[in-house]
GUTI-448383 format. One record per residue (C-alpha): residue number from 1; x, y, z. Coordinates in Angstrom, 3 decimals, padded with zeros to 6 digits. Example, Ala and Ser with C-alpha at 12.3 -4.5 7.8 and 13.67 -1.06 7.14 Angstrom:
2
SITE	nr	xx	yy	zz
SITE	1	012.300	-004.500	007.800 $
SITE	2	013.670	-001.060	007.140 $
REM end
This chain:
138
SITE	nr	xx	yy	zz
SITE	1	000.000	000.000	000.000 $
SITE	2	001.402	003.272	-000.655 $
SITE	3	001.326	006.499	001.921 $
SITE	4	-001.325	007.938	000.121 $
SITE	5	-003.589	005.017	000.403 $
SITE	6	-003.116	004.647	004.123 $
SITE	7	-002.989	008.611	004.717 $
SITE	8	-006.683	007.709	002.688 $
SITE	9	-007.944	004.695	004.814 $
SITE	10	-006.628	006.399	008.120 $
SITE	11	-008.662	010.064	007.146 $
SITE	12	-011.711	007.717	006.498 $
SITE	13	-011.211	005.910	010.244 $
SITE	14	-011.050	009.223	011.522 $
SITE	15	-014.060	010.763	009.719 $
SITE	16	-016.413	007.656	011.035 $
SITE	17	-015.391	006.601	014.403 $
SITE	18	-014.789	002.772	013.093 $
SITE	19	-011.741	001.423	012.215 $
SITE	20	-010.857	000.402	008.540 $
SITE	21	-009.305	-003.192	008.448 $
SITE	22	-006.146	-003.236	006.213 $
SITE	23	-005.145	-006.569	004.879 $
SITE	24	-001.945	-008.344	006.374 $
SITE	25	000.026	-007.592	003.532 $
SITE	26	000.481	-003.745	004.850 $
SITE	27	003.380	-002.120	006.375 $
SITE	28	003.984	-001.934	010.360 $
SITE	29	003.795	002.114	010.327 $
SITE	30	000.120	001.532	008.596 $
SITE	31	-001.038	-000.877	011.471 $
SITE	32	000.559	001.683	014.120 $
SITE	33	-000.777	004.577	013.355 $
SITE	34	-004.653	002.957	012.925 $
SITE	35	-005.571	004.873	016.289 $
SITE	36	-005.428	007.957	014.313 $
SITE	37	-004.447	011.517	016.001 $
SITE	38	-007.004	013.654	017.977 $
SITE	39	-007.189	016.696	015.638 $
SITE	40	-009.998	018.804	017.529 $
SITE	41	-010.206	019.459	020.952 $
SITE	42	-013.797	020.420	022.534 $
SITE	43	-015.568	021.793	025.542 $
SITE	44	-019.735	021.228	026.307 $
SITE	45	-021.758	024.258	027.524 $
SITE	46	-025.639	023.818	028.680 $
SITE	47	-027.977	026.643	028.139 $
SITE	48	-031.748	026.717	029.150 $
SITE	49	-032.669	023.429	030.005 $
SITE	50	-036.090	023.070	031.144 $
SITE	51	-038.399	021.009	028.671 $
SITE	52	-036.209	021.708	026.151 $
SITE	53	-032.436	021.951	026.396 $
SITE	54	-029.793	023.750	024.546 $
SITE	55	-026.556	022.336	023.960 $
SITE	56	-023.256	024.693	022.574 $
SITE	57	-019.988	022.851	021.664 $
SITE	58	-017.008	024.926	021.103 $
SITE	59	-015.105	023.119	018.673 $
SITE	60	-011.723	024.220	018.584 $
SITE	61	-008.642	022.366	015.414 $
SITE	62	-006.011	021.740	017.319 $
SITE	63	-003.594	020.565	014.153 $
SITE	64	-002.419	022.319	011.106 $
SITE	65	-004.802	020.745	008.967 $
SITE	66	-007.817	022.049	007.686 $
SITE	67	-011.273	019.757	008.457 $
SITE	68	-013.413	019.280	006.640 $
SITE	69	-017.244	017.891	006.882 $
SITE	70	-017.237	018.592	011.390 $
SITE	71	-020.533	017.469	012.392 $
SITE	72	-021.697	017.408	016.289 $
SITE	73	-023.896	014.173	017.250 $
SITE	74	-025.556	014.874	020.758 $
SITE	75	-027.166	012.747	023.029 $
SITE	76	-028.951	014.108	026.470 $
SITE	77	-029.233	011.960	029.766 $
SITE	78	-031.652	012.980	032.719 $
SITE	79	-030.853	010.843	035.508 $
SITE	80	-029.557	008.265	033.534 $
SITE	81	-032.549	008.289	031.204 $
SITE	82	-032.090	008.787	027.310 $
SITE	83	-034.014	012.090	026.676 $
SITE	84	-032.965	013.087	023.039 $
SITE	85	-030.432	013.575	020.633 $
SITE	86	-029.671	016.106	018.687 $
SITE	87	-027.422	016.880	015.453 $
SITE	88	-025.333	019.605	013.805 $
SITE	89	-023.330	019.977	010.621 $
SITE	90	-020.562	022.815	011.787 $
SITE	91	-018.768	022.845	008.156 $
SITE	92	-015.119	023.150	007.866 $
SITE	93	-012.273	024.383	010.406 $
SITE	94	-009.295	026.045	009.328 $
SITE	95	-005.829	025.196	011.157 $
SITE	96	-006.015	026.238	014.934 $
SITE	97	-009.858	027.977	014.823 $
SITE	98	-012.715	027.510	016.510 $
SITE	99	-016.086	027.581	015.265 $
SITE	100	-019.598	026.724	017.752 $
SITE	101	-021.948	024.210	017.361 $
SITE	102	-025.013	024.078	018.886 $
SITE	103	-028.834	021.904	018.655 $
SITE	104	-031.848	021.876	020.751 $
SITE	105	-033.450	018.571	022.368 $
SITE	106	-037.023	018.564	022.430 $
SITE	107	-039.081	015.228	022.970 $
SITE	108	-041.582	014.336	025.069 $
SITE	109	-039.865	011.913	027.724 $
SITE	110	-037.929	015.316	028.189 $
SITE	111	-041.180	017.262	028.948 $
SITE	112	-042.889	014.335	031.246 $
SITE	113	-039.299	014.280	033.524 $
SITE	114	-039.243	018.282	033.738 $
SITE	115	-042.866	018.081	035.298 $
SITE	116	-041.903	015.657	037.545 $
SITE	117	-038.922	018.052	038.464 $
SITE	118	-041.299	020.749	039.529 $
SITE	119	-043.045	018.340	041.384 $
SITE	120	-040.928	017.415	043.313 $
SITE	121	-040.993	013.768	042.646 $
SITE	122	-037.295	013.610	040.909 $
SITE	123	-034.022	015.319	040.488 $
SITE	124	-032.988	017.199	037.674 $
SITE	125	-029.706	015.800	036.775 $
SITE	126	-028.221	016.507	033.006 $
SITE	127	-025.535	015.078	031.350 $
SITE	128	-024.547	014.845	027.324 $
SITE	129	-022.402	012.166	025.405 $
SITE	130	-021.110	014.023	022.386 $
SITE	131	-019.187	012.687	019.446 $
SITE	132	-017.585	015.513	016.774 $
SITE	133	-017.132	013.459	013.469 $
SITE	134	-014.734	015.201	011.118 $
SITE	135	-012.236	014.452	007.865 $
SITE	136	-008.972	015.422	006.719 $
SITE	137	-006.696	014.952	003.773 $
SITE	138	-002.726	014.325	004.830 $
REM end
């Protein structure tokens, strides 16, 4: 396999979250580097959430590459409870910049646990599982 090729298997590994299998026949330095490098680095803000919650990302390219294709997948948790998800196509990144990403969870389950909030029944507890899908060409 040539440099290229794996430069092209490893940016698609990246972009998806899954690993590409390589045959046997490939070099050491391709099977070494399958982990792929953390490019972006990213911090979770909350805004309102009440029956519907807000949820920023700050998305900030840590490399000297330019992304391409960032997208923000977001999931919300109330008490441990699957609320919602959420999704956002942020665009491209130039080398060391920072661009926002943000998306709204509304859904029902949502609604029904914030009632039982101001009931008093439950506690209010959010938390967010976010994954920031991006590509790159090496």
């Amino acid at each position: 396999m040539t440099k290229r090729l794996v430069g092209m298997l490893l940016a698609a590994s990246v972009a998806t979250g899954v690993l590409a299998a390589t045959p046997t026949a490939a070099s050491a330095s391709a099977t070494s580097t399958s982990a792929g490098p953390h490019l972006i680095d990213y911090k979770i803000y909350f805004g309102k959430c009440e029956d519907t919650c807000r949820i920023k990302v700050r998305i900030k390219n840590v490399s000297r590459k330019r992304l391409y294709d960032v997208s923000l997948n977001a999931r919300l948790w109330v008490n441990g409870t699957k609320v919602g998800a959420c999704y956002d196509y942020v665009g491209g990144i130039r080398p060391k910049g920072v661009r926002w990403a943000g998306c709204t969870v509304r859904s029902a389950k949502l609604a029904r646990l914030w009632t039982r909030y101001l009931d008093g029944e439950i506690d209010f507890d959010t938390e967010t599982k976010t994954k920031v899908h991006y590509e790159y060409y090496s």
